[in-house]
C-alpha positions in Angstrom: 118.1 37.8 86.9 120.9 36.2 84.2 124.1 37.0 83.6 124.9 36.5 79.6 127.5 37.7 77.5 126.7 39.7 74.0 128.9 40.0 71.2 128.5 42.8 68.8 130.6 41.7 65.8 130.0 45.5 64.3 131.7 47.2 67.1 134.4 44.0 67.7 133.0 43.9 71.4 131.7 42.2 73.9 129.3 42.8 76.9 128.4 41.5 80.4 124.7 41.7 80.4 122.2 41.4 83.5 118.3 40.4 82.1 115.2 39.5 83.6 113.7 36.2 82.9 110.2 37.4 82.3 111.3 40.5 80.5 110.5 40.4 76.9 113.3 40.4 74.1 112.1 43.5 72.0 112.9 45.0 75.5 116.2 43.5 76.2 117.6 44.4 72.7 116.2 47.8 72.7 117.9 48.2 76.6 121.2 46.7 75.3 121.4 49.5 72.0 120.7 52.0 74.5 123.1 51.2 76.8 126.1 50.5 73.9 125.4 53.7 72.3 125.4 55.0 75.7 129.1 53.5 76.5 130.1 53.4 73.1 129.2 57.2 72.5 127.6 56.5 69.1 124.2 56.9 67.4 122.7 54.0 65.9 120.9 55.0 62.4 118.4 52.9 60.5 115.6 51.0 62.3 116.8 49.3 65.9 113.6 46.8 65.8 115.6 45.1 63.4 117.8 43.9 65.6 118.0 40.2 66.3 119.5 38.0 69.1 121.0 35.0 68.2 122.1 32.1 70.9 125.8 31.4 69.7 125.7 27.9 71.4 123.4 26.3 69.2 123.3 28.6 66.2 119.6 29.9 66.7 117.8 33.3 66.3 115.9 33.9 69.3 112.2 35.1 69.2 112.1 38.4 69.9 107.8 38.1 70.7 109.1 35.8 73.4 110.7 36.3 77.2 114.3 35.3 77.8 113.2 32.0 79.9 111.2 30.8 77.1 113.9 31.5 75.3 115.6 29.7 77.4 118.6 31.5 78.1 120.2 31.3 81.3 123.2 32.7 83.1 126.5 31.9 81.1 124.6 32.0 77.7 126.7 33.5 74.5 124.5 35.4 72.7 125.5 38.0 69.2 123.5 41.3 68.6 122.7 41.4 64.8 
């Protein structure tokens, strides 16, 4: 389990998020919508799948076919929901 934090420029907030390392990133985005609309109390129209992940540190999308270790995030990584 990792510890990141995810800005969503959209909403002007940032998130504390726990992932798994072998969990796959269409999964980790989907669970983080969920859980902001959840908080947030809003409804998210349009197609979530197109939501990307991008590592803030060095300036790169991430894959979402991939899992977050070969990703290679790790606790303390800056990511931004897209």
């Amino acid at each position: 389990m990792i510890l990141v934090d995810i800005d969503v420029p959209m909403m002007g907030i940032k998130y504390d998020f726990q992932m798994e390392e072998t969990a796959l990133l269409t999964d980790v985005i989907e669970e983080v919508r969920d859980m902001i609309c959840q908080k947030e109390q809003c409804f998210l129209s349009g197609d979530g799948g197109r939501l990307l992940l991008w590592n803030m540190e060095n300036g790169q999308k991430l894959s979402p076919e991939r899992t977050v270790s070969e990703n290679h995030l790790l606790t303390g990584s800056h990511l931004m929901l897209i």
